[in-house]
C-alpha positions, 0 to 999 in steps of 0.5 A: 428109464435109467438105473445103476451100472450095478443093474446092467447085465454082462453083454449089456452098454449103456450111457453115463447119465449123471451120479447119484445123489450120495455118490460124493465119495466116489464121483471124483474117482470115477470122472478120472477115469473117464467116466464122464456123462455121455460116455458109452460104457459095457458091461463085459464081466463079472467076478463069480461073487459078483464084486468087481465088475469089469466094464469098458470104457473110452477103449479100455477095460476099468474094474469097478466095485459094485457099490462105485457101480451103484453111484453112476446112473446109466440109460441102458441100450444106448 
């Protein structure tokens, strides 16, 4: 089963499966900063509002925007 970054709770990882299909405006930003399919990615905070979300990938720490959150296709647990 796979859902939305956006849809993975703090504590949470998961791995980068694909982009969805609208997400042109965001895929290139996104694959250079290493957010790549395979990669593993988790969730480590959230802003109290909500928006951004702070993940960690390829050992560093990446802040993203709920809606470029909502573009990239996660497989949760992995």
């Amino acid at each position: 089963m796979s859902v939305t970054l956006r849809d993975v709770a703090v504590g949470e990882s998961g791995r980068v499966a694909g982009f969805t299909p609208g997400a042109k405006a965001y895929r290139k930003r996104l694959l250079s900063m290493g957010l790549t399919r395979g990669v593993s990615v988790e969730v480590t905070r959230c802003a109290p509002m909500g928006d951004p979300i702070e993940v960690r990938v390829r050992g560093y720490s990446l802040s993203l925007r709920k809606e470029e959150a909502a573009s990239l296709i996660v497989e949760p647990g992995a």
